[in-house]
C-alpha positions in Angstrom: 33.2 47.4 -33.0 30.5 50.5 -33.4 30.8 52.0 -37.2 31.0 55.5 -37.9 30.1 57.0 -40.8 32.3 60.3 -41.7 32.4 62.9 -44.9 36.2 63.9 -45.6 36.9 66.2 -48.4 38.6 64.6 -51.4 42.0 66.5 -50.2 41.8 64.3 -47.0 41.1 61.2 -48.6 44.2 61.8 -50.6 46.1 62.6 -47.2 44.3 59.5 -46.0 45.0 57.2 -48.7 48.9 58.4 -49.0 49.1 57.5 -45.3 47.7 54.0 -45.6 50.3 53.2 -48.5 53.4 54.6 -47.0 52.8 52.3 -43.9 50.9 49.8 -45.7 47.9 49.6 -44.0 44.1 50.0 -44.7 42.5 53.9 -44.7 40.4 52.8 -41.9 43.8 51.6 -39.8 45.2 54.8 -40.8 43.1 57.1 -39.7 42.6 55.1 -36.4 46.5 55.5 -36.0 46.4 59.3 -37.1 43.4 59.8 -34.2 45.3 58.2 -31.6 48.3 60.3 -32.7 46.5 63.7 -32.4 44.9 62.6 -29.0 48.2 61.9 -27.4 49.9 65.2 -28.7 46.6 67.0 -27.6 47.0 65.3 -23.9 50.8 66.6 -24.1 49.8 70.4 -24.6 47.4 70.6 -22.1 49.9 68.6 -19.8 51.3 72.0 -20.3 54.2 71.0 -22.8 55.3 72.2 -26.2 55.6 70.1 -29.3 59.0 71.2 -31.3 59.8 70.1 -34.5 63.5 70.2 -35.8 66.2 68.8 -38.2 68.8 66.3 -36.7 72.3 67.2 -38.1 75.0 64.1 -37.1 72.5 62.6 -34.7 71.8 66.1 -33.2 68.7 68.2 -32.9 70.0 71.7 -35.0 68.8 74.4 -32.6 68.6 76.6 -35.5 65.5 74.2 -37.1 64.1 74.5 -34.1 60.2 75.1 -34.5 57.1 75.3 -32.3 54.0 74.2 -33.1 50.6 75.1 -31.8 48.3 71.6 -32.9 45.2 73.4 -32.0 46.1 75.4 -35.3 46.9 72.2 -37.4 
């Protein structure tokens, strides 16, 4: 597997590092899982559709939580 060598600021490695421990993998796992992630929600917006982020209320989406977001602006 090809290295890559990659300078984050320290607020990312803390992102980083409290994304590796809450699913208990390594950083370098993480941010392999966090790539894939943004590359399949990037492949979803130009597929033309909208990512939506909402609070479930009794196993239902609340439509007033409701919330779009553009990832470009992430």
């Amino acid at each position: 597997m090809p290295k890559l060598t990659i300078e984050l600021s320290d607020e990312v490695i803390d992102i980083l590092q409290q994304l590796a421990e809450q699913d208990g993998v390594t950083a370098n796992e993480a941010l392999s899982k966090a790539i894939i992630k943004a590359g399949y929600l990037r492949q979803q917006t130009v597929a033309g559709k909208h990512i939506l982020f909402g609070e479930l209320e009794g196993g239902k989406i609340k439509s007033s939580s409701l919330m779009g977001a553009n990832i470009d602006k992430l």
